[in-house]
mmCIF file of the N, C-alpha and C atoms, coordinates in Angstrom:
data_MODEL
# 
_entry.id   MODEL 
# 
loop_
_atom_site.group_PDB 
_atom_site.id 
_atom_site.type_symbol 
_atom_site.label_atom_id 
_atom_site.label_alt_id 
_atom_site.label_comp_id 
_atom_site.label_asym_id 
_atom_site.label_entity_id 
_atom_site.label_seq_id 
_atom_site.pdbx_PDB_ins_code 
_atom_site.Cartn_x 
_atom_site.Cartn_y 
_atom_site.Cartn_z 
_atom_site.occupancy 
_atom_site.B_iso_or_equiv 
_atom_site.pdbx_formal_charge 
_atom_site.auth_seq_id 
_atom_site.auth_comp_id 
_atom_site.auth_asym_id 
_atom_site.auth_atom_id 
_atom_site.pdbx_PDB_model_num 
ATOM 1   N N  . UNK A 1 1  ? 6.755  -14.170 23.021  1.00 0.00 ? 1  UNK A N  1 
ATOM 2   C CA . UNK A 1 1  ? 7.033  -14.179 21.619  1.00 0.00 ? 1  UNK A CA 1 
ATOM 3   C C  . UNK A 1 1  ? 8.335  -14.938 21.418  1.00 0.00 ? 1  UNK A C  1 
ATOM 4   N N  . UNK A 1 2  ? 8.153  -15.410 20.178  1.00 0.00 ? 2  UNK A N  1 
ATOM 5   C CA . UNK A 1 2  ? 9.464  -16.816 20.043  1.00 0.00 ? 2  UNK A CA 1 
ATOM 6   C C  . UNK A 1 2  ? 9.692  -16.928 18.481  1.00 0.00 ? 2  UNK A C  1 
ATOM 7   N N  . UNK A 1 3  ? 10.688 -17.048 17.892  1.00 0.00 ? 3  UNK A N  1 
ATOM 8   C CA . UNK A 1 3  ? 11.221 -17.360 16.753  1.00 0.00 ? 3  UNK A CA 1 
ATOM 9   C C  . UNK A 1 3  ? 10.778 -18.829 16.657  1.00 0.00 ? 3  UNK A C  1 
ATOM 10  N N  . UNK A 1 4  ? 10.426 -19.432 15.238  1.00 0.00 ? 4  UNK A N  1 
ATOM 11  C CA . UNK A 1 4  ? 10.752 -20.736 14.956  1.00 0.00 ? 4  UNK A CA 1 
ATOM 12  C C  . UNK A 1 4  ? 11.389 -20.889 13.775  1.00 0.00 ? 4  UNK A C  1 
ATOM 13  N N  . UNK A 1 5  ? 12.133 -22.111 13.625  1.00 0.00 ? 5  UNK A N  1 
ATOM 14  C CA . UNK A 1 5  ? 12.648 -22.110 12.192  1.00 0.00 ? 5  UNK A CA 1 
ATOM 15  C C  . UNK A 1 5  ? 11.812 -22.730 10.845  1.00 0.00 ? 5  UNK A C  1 
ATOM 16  N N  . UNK A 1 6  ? 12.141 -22.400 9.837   1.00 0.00 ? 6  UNK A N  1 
ATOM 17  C CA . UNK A 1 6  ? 11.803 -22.440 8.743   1.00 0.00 ? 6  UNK A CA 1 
ATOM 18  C C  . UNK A 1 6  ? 12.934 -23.410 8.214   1.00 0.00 ? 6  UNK A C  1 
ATOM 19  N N  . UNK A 1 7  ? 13.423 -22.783 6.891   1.00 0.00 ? 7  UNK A N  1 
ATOM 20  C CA . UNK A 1 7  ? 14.214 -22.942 5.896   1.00 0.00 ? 7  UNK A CA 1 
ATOM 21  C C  . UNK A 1 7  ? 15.274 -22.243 6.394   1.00 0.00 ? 7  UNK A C  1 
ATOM 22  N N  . UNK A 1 8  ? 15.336 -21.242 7.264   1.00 0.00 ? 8  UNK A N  1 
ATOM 23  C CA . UNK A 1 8  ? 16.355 -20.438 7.598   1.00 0.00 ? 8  UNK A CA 1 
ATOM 24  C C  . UNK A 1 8  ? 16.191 -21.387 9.311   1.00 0.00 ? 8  UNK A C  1 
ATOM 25  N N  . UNK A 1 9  ? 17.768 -21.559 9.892   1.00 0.00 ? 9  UNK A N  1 
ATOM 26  C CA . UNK A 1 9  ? 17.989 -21.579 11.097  1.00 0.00 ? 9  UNK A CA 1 
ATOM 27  C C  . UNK A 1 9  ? 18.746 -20.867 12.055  1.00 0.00 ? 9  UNK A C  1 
ATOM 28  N N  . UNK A 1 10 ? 18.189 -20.630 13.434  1.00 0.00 ? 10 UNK A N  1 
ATOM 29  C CA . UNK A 1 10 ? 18.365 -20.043 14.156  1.00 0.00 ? 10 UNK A CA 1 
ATOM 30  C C  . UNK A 1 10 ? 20.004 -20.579 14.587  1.00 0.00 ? 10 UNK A C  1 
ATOM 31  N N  . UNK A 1 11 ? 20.765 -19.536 14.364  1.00 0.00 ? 11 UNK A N  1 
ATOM 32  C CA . UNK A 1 11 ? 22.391 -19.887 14.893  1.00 0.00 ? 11 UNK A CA 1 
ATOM 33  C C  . UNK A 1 11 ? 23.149 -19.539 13.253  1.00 0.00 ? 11 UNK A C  1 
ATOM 34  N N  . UNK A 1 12 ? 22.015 -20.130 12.770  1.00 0.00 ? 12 UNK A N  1 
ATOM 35  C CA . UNK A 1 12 ? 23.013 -20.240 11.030  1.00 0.00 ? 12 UNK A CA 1 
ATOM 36  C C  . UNK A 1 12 ? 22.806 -18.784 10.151  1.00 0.00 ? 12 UNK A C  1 
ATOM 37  N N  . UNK A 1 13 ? 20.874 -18.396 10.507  1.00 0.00 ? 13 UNK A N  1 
ATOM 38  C CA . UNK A 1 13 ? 20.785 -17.610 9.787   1.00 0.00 ? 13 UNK A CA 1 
ATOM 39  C C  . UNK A 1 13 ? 20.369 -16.259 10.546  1.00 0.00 ? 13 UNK A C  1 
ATOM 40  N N  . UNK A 1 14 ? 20.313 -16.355 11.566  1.00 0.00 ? 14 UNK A N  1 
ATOM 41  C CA . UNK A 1 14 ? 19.584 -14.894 12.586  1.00 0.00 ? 14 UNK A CA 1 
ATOM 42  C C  . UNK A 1 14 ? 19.365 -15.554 13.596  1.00 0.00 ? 14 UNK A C  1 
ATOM 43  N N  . UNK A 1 15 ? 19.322 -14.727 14.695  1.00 0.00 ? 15 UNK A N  1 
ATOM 44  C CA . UNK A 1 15 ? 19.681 -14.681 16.231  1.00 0.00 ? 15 UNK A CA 1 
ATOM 45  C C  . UNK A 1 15 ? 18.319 -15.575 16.720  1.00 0.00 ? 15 UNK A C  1 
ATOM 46  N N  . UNK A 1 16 ? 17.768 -16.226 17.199  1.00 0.00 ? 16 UNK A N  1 
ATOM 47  C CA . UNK A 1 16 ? 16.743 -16.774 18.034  1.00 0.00 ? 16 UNK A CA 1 
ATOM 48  C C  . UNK A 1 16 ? 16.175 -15.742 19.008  1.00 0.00 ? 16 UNK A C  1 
ATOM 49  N N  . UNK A 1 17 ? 14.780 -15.261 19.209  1.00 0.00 ? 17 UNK A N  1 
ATOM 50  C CA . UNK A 1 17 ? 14.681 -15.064 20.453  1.00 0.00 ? 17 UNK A CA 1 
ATOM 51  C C  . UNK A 1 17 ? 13.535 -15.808 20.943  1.00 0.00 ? 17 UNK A C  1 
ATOM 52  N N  . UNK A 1 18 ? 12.983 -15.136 22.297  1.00 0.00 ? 18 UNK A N  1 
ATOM 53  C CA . UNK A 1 18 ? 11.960 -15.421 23.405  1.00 0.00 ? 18 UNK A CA 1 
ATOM 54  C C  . UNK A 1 18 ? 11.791 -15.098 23.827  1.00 0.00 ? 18 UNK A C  1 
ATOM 55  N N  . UNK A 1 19 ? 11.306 -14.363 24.143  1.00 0.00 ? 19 UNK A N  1 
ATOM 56  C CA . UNK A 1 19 ? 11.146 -12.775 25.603  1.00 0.00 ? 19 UNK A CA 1 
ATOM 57  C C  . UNK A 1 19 ? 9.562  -12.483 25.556  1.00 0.00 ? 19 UNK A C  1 
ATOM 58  N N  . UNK A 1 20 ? 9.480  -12.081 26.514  1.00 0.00 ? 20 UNK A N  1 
ATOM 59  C CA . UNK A 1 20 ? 7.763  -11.757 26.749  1.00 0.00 ? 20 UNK A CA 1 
ATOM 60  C C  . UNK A 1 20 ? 7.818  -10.382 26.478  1.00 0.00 ? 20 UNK A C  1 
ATOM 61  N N  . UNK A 1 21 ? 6.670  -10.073 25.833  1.00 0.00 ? 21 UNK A N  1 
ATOM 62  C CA . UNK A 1 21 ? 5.971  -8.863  24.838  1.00 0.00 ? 21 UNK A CA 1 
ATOM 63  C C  . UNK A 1 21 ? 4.758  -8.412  25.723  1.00 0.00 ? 21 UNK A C  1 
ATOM 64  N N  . UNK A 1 22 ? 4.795  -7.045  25.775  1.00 0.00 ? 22 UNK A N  1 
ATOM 65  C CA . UNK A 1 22 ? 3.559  -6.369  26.807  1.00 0.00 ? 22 UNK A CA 1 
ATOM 66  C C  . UNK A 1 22 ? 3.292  -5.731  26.336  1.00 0.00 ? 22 UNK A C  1 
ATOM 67  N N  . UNK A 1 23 ? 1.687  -5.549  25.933  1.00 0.00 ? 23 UNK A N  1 
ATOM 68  C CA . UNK A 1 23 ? 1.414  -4.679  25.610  1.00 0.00 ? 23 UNK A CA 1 
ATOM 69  C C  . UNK A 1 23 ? 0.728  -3.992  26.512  1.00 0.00 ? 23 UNK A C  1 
ATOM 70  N N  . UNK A 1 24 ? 0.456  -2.176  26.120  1.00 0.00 ? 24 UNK A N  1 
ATOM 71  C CA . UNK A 1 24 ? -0.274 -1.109  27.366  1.00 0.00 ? 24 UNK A CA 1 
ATOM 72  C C  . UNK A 1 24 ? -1.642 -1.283  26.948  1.00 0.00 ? 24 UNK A C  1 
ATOM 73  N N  . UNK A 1 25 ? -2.792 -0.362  27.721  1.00 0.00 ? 25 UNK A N  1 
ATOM 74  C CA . UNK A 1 25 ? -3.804 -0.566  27.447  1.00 0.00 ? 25 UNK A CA 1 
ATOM 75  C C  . UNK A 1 25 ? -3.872 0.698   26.118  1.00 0.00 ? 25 UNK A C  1 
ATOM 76  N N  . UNK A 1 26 ? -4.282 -0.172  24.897  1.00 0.00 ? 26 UNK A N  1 
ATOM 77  C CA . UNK A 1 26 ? -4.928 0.722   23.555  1.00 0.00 ? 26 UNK A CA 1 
ATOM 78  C C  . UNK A 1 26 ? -3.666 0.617   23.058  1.00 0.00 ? 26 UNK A C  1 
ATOM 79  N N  . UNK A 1 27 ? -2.888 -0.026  23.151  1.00 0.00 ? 27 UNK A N  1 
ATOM 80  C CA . UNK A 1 27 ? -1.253 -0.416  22.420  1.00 0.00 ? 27 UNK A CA 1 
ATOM 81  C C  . UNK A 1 27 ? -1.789 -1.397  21.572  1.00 0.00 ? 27 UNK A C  1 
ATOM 82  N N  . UNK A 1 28 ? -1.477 -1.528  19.881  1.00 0.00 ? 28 UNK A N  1 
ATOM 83  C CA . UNK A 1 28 ? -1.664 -2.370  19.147  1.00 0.00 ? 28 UNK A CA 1 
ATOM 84  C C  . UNK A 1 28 ? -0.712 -3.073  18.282  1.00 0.00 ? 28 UNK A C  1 
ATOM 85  N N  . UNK A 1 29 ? 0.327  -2.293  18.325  1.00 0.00 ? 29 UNK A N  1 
ATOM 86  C CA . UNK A 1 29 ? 1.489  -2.948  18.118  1.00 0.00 ? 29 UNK A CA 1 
ATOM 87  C C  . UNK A 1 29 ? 2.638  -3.041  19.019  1.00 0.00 ? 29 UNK A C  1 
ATOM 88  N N  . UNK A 1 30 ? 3.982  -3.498  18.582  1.00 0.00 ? 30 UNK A N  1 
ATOM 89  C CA . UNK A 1 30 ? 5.434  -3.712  18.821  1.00 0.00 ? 30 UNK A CA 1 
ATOM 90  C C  . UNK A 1 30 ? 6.231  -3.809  18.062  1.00 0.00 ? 30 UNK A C  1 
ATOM 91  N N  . UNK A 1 31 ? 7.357  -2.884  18.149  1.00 0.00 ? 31 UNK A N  1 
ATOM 92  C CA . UNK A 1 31 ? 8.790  -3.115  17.719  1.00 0.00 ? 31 UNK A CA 1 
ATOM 93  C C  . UNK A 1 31 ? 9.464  -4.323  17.942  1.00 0.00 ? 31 UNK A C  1 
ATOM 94  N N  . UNK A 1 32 ? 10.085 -5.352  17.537  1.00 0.00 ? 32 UNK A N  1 
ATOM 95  C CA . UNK A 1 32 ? 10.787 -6.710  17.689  1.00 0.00 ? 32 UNK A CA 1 
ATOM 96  C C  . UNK A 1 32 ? 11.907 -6.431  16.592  1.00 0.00 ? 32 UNK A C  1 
ATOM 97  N N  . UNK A 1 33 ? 13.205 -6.847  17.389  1.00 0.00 ? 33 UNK A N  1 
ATOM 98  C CA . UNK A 1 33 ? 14.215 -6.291  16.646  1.00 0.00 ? 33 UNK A CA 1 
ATOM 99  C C  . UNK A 1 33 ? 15.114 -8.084  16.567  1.00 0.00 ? 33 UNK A C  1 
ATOM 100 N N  . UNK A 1 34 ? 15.347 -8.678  15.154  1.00 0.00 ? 34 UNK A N  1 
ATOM 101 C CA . UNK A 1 34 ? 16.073 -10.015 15.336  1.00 0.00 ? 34 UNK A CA 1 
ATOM 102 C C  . UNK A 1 34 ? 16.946 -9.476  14.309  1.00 0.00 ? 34 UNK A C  1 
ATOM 103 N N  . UNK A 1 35 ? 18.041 -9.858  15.055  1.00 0.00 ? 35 UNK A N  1 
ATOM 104 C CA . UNK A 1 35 ? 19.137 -10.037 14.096  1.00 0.00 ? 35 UNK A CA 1 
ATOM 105 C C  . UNK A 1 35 ? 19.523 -11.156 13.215  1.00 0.00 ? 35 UNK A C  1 
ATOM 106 N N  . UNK A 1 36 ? 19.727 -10.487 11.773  1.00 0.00 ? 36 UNK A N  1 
ATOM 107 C CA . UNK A 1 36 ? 20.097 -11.597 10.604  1.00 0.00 ? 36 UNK A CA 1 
ATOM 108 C C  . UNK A 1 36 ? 21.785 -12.202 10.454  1.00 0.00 ? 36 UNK A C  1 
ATOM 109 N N  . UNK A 1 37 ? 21.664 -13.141 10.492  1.00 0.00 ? 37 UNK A N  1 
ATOM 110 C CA . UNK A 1 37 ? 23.299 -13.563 10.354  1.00 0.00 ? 37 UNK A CA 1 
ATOM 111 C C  . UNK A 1 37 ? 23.753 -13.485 8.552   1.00 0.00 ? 37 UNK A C  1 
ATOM 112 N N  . UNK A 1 38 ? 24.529 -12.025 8.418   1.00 0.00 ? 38 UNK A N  1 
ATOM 113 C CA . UNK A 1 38 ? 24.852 -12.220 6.766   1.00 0.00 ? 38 UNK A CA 1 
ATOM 114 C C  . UNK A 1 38 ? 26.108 -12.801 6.654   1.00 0.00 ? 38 UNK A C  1 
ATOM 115 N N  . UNK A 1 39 ? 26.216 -13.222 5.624   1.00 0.00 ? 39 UNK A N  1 
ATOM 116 C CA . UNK A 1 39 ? 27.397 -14.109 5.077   1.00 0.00 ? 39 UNK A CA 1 
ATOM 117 C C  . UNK A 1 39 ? 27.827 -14.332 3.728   1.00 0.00 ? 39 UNK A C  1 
ATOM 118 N N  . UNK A 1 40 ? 28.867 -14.517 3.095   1.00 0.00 ? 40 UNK A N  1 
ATOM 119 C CA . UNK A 1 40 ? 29.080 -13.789 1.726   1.00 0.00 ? 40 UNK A CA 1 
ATOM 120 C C  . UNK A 1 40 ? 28.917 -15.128 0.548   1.00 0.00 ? 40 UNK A C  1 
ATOM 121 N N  . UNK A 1 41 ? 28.176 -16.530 1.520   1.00 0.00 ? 41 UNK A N  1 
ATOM 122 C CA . UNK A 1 41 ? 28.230 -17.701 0.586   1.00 0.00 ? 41 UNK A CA 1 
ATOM 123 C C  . UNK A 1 41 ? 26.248 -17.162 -0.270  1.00 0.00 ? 41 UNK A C  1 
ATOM 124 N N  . UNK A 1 42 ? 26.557 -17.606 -1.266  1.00 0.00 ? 42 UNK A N  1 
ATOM 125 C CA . UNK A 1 42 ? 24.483 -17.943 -2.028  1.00 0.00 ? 42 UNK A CA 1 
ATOM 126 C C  . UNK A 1 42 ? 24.021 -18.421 -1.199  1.00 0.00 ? 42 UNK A C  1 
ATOM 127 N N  . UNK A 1 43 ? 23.125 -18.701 -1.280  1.00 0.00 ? 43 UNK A N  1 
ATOM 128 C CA . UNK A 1 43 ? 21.884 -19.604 -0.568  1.00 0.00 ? 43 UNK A CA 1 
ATOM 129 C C  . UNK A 1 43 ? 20.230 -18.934 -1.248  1.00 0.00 ? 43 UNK A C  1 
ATOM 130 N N  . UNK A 1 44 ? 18.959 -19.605 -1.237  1.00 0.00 ? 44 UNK A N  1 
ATOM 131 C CA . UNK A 1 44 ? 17.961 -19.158 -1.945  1.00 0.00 ? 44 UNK A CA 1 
ATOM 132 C C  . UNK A 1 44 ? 17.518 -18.049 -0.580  1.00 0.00 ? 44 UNK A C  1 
ATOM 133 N N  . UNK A 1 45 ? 16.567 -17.197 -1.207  1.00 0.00 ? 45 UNK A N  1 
ATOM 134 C CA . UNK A 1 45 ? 15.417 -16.826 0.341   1.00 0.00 ? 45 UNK A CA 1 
ATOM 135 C C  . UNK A 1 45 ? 15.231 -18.182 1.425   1.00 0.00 ? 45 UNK A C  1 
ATOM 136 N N  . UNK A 1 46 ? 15.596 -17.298 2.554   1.00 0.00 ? 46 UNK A N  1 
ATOM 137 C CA . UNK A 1 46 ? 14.667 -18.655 3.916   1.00 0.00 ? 46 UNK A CA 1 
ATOM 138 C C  . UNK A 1 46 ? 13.726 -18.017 4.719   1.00 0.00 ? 46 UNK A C  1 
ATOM 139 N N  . UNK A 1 47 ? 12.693 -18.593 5.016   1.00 0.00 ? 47 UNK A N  1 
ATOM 140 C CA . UNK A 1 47 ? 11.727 -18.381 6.096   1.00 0.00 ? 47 UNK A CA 1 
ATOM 141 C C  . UNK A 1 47 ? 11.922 -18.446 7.179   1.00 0.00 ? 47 UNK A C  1 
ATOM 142 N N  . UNK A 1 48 ? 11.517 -17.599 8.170   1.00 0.00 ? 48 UNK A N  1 
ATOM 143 C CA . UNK A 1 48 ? 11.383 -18.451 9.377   1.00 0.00 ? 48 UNK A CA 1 
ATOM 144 C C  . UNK A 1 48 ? 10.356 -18.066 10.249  1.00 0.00 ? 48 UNK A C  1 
ATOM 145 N N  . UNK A 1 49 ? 10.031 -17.890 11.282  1.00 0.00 ? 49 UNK A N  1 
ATOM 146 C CA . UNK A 1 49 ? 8.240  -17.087 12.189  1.00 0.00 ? 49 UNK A CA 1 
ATOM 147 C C  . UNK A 1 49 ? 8.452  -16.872 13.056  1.00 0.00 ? 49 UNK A C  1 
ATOM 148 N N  . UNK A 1 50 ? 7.602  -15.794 13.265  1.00 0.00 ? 50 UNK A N  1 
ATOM 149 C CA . UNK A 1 50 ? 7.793  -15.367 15.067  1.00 0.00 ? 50 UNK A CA 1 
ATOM 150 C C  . UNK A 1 50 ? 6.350  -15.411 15.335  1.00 0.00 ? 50 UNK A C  1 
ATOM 151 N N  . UNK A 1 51 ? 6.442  -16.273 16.529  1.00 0.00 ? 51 UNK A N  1 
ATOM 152 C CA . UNK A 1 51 ? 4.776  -16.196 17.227  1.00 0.00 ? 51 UNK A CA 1 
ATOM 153 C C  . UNK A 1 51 ? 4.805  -15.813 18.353  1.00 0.00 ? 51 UNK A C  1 
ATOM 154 N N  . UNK A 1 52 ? 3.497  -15.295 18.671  1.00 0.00 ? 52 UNK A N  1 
ATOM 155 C CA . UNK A 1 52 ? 2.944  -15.434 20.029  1.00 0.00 ? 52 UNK A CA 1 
ATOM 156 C C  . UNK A 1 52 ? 2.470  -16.942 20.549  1.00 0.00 ? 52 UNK A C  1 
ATOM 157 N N  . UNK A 1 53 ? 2.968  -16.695 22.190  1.00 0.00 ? 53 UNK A N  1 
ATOM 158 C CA . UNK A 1 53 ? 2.652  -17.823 22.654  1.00 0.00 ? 53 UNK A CA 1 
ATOM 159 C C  . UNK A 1 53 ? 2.075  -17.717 24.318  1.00 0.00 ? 53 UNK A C  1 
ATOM 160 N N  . UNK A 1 54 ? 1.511  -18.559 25.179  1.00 0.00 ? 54 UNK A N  1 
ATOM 161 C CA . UNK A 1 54 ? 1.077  -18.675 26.549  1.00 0.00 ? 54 UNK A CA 1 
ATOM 162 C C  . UNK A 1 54 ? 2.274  -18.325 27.215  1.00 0.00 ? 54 UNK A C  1 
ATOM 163 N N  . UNK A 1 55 ? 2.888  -17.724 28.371  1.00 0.00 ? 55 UNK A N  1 
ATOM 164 C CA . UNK A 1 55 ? 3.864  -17.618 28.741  1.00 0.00 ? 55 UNK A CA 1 
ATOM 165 C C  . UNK A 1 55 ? 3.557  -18.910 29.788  1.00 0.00 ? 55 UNK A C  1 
ATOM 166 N N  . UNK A 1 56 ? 3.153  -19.372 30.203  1.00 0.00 ? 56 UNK A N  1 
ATOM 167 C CA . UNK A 1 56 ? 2.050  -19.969 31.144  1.00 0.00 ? 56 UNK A CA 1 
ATOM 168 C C  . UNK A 1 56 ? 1.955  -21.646 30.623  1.00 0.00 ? 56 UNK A C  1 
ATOM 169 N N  . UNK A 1 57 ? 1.714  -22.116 29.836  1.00 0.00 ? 57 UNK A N  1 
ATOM 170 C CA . UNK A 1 57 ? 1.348  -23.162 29.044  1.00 0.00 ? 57 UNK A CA 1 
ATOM 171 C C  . UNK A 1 57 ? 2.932  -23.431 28.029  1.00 0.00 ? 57 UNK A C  1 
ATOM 172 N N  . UNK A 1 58 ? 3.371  -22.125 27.540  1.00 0.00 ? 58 UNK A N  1 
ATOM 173 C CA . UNK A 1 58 ? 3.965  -22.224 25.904  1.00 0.00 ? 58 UNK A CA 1 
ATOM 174 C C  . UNK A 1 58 ? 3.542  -22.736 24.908  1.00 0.00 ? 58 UNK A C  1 
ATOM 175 N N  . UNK A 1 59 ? 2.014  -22.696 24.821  1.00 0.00 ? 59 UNK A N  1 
ATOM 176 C CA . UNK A 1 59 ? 1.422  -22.810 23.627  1.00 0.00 ? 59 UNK A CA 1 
ATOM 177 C C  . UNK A 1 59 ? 0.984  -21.791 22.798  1.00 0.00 ? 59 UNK A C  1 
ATOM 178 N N  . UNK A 1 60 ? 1.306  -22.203 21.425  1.00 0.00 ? 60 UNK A N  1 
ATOM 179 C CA . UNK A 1 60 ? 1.062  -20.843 20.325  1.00 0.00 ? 60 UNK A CA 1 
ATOM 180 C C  . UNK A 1 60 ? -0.426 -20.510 20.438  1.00 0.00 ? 60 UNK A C  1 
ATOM 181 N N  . UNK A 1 61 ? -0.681 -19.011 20.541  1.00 0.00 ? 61 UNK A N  1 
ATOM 182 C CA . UNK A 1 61 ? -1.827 -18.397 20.981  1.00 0.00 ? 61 UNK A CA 1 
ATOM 183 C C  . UNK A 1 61 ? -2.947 -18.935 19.111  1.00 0.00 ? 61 UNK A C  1 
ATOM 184 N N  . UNK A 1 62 ? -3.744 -18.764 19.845  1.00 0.00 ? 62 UNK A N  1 
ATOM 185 C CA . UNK A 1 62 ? -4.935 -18.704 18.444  1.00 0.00 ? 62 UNK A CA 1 
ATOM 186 C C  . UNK A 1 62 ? -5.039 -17.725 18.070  1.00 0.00 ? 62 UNK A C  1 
ATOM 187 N N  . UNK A 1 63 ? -5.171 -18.232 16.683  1.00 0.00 ? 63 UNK A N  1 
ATOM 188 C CA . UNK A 1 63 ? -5.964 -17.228 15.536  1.00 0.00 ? 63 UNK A CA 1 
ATOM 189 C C  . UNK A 1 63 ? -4.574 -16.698 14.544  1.00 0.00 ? 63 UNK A C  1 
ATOM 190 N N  . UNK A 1 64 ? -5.454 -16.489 13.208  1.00 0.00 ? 64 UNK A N  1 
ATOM 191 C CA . UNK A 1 64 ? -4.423 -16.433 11.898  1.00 0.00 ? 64 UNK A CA 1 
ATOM 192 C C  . UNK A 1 64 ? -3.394 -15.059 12.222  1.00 0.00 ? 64 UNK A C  1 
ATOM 193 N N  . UNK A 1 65 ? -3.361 -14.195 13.025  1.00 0.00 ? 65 UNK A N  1 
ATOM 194 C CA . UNK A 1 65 ? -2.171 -12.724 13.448  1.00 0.00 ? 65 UNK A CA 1 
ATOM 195 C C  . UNK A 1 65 ? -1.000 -13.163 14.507  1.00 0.00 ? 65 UNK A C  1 
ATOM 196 N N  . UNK A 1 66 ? -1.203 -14.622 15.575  1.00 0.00 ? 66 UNK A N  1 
ATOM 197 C CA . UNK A 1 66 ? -0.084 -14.830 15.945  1.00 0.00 ? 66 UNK A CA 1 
ATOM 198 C C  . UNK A 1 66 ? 0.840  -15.212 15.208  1.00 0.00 ? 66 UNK A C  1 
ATOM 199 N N  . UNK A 1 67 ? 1.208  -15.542 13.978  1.00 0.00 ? 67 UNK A N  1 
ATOM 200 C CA . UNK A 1 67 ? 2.478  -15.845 13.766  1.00 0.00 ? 67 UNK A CA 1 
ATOM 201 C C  . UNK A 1 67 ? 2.512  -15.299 12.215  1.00 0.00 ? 67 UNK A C  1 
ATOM 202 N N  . UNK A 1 68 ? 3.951  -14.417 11.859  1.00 0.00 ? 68 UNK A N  1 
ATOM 203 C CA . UNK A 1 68 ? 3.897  -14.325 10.940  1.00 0.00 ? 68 UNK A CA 1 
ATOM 204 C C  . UNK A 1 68 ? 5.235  -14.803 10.610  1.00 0.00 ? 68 UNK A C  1 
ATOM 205 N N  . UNK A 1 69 ? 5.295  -14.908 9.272   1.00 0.00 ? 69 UNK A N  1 
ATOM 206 C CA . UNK A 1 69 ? 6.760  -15.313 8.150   1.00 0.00 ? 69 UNK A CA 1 
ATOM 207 C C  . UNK A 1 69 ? 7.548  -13.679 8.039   1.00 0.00 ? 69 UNK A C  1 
ATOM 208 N N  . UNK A 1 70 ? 8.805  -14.451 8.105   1.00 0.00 ? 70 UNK A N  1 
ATOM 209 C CA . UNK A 1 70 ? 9.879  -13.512 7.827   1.00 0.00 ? 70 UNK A CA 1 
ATOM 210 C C  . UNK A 1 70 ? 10.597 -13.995 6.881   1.00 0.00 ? 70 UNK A C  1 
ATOM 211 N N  . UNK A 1 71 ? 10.856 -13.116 6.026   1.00 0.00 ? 71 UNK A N  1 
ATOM 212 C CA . UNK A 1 71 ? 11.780 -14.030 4.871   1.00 0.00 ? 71 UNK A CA 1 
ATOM 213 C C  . UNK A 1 71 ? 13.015 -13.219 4.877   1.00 0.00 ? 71 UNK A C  1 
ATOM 214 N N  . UNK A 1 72 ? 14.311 -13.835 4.749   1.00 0.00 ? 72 UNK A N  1 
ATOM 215 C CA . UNK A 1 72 ? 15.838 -13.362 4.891   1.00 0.00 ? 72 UNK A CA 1 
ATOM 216 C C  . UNK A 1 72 ? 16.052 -13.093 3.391   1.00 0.00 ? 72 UNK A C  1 
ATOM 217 N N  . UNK A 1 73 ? 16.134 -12.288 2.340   1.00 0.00 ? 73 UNK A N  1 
ATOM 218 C CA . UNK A 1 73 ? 16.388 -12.485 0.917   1.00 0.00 ? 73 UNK A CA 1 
ATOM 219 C C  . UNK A 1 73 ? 17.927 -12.551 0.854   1.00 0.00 ? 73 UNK A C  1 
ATOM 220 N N  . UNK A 1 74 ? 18.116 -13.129 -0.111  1.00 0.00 ? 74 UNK A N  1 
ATOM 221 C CA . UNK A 1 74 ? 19.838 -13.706 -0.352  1.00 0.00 ? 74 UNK A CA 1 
ATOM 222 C C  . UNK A 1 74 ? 20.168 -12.566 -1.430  1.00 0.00 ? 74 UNK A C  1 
ATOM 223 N N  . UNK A 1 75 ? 21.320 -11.671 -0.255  1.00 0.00 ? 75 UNK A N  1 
ATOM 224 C CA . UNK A 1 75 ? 22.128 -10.496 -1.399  1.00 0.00 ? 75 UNK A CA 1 
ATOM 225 C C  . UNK A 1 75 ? 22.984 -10.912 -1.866  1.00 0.00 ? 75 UNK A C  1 
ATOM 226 N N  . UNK A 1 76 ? 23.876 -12.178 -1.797  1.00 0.00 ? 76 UNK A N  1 
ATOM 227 C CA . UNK A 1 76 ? 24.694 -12.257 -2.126  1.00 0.00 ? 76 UNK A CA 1 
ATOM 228 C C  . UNK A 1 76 ? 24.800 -13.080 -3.709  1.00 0.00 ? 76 UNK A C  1 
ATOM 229 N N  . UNK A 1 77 ? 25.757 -13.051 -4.575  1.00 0.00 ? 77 UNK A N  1 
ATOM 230 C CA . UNK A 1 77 ? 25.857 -12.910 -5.992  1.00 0.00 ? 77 UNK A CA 1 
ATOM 231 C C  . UNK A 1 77 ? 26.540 -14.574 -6.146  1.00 0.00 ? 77 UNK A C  1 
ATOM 232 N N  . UNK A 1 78 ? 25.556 -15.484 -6.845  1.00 0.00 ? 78 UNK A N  1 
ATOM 233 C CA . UNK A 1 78 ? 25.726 -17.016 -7.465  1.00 0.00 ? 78 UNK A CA 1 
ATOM 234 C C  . UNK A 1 78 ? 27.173 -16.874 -7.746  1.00 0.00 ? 78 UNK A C  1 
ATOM 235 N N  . UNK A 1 79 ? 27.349 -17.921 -8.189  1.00 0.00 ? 79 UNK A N  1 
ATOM 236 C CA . UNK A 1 79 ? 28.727 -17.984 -8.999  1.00 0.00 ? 79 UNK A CA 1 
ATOM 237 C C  . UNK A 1 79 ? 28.233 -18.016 -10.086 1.00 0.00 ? 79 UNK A C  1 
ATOM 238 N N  . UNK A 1 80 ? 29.271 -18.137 -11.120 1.00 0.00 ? 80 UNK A N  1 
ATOM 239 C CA . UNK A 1 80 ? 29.456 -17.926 -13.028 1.00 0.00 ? 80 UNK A CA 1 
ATOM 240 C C  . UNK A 1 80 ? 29.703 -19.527 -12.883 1.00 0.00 ? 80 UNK A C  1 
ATOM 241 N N  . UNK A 1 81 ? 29.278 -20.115 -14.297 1.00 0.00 ? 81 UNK A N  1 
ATOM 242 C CA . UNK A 1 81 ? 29.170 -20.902 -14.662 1.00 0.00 ? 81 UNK A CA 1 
ATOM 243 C C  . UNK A 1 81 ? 29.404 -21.007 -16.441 1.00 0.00 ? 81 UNK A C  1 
# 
């Protein structure tokens, strides 16, 4: 499993990872924990994805459940104008 970037980047906006994911037998999910980089400038929402991939190849696995969107929402407050 691997982060990619979006609109949001890895270093700027949350931690990157890559680590291999195991699942047990009749295990259907996982916990994946990425850290967000907050910061007190605006910016809009950014995207970014985490997929599954070949550990073997590093190609993104098939089918529409390996990869989903993460979106970072922006708490922080525009300026006045």
């Amino acid at each position: 499993m691997r982060t990619k970037n979006g609109e949001a980047i890895a270093g700027d906006d949350y931690f990157a990872i890559d680590e291999v994911l195991t699942f047990g037998k009749n295990q259907t999910f996982a916990k994946v924990t990425i850290k967000i980089i907050d910061d007190d400038g605006w910016e809009p929402d950014e995207n970014f994805y985490v997929e599954l991939y070949d550990i073997e190849t590093r190609i993104k696995l098939e089918g529409a459940d390996t990869e989903t969107k993460v979106t970072i929402i922006d708490d922080d407050k525009p300026g006045n104008l």
